[in-house]
N, C-alpha and C positions, 0 to 999 in steps of 0.2 A: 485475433486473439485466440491462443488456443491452453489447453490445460492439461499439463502432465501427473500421471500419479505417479511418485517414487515411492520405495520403502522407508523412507522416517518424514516423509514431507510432501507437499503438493506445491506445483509451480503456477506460475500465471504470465504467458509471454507476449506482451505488446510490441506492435509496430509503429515504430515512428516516422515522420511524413517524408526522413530522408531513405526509410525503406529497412534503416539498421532494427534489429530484433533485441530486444529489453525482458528479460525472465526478472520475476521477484516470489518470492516464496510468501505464499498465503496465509494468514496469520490470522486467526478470530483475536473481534477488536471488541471491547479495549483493552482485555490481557496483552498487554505489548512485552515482549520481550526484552533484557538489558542489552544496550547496545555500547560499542564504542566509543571513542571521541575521533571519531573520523569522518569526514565530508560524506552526504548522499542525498538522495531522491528517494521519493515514498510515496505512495496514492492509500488513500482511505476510500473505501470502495464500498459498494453495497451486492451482496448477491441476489441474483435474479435467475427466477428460471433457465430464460437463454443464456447467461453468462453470466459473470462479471464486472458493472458500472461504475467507473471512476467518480469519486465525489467532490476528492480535491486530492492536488498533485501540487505535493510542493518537492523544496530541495535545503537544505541548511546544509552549514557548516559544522555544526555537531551534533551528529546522532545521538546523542548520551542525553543529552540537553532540551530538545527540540519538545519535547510532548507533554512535557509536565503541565504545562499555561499554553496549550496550542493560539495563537491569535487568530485563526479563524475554525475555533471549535462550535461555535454557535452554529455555523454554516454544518459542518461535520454532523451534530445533533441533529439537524433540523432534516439532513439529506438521508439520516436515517443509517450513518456508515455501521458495517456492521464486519467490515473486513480490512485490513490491515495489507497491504502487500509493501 
């Protein structure tokens, strides 16, 4: 994992076990952003000293949609997310 500073934003780039590299833009949670109605992937994440730890990694069909009634937001609370990517 590593972290980019841009000028209007900050990055967050995972590697996946096939080796391809994944950037998502870091987001303080639970201010979310309005999003599309178009397919994706999202991690709720918690910052730490050393980095960045995933909490839960999901994917839906529509971003627009997906976060109003998260079905596993207890999980989310409980893990203490506090970052949005």
């Amino acid at each position: 994992m590593t972290t980019t500073q841009a000028p209007a934003f900050v990055t967050v780039t995972f590697k996946g076990t096939s080796g391809k590299t994944y950037d998502y833009y870091i987001r303080t949670y639970p201010k979310l952003p309005s999003f599309t109605a178009t397919p994706g992937n999202y991690i709720y994440a918690r910052r730490l000293t050393t980095g960045i730890r995933p909490v839960y990694i999901g994917e839906t069909s529509d971003m627009s949609t997906r976060f109003s009634q998260h079905h596993k937001q207890a999980c989310i609370d409980r893990n203490l997310a506090d970052t949005f990517l």
